[in-house]
C-alpha positions as CSV (number, residue, x, y, z in Angstrom):
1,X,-36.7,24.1,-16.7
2,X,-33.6,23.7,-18.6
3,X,-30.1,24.4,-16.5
4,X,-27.6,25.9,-18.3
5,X,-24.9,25.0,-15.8
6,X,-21.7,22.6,-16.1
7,X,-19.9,21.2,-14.5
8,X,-15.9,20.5,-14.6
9,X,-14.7,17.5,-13.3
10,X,-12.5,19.5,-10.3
11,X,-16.0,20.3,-8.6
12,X,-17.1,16.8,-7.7
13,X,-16.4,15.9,-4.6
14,X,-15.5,12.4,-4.1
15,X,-14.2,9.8,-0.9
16,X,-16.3,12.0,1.4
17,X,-16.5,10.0,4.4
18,X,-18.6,12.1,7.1
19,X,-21.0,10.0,9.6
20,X,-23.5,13.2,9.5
21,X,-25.5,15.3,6.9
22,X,-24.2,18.3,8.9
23,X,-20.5,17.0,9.2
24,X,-20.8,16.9,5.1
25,X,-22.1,19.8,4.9
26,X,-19.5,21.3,6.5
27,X,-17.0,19.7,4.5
28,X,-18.1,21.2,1.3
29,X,-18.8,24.5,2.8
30,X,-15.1,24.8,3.7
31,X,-14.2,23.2,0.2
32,X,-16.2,25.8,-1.4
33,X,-14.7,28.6,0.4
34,X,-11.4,27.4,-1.0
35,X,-12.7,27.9,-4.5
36,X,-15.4,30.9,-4.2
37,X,-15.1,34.3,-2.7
38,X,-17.3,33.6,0.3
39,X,-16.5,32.3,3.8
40,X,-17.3,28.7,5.0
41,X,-19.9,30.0,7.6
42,X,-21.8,32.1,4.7
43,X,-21.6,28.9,2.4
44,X,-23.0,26.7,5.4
45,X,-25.7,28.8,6.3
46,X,-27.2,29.2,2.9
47,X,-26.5,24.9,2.1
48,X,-28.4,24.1,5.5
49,X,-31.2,26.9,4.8
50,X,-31.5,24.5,1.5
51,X,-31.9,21.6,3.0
52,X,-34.3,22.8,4.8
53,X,-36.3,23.3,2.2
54,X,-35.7,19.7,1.0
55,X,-32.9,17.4,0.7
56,X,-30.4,17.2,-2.2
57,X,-29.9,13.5,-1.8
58,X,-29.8,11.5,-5.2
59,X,-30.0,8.0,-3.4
60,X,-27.2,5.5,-3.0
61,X,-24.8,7.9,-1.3
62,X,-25.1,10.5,-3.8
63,X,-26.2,14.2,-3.0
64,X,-26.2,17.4,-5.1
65,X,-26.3,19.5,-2.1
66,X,-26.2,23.3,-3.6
67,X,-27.9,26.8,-2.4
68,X,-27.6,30.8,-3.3
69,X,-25.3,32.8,-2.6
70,X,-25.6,36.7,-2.2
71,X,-22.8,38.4,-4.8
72,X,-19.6,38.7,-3.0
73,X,-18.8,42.2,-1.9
């Protein structure tokens, strides 16, 4: 299945330094909200709801953590 997604440089997250998978998450989901038209709580729902269903990690500290959204009202 071919993505036809990109990516700019300004949304990689880099010098993330949280102890937790959940402290992280939150991290981004309050970066995101910054950036999106969605609140922090929305985007951390619907990124732990995807972890759930299997993690994002790449390996070596890397992670592509990423989830749906419902079309802001």
């Amino acid at each position: 299945m071919a993505s036809s997604i990109q990516f700019h440089p300004s949304d990689i997250c880099l010098g993330i330094t949280s102890k937790t998978k959940a402290a992280l998450l939150e991290a981004l989901a309050t970066e995101a909200s910054t950036r999106i038209e969605h609140s922090s709580d929305e985007i951390l729902k619907a990124l732990q709801g995807r972890e759930a269903l299997g993690s994002t990690a790449l390996g070596h500290g890397a992670a592509m953590p990423h989830a749906q959204l419902a079309e802001a009202a």
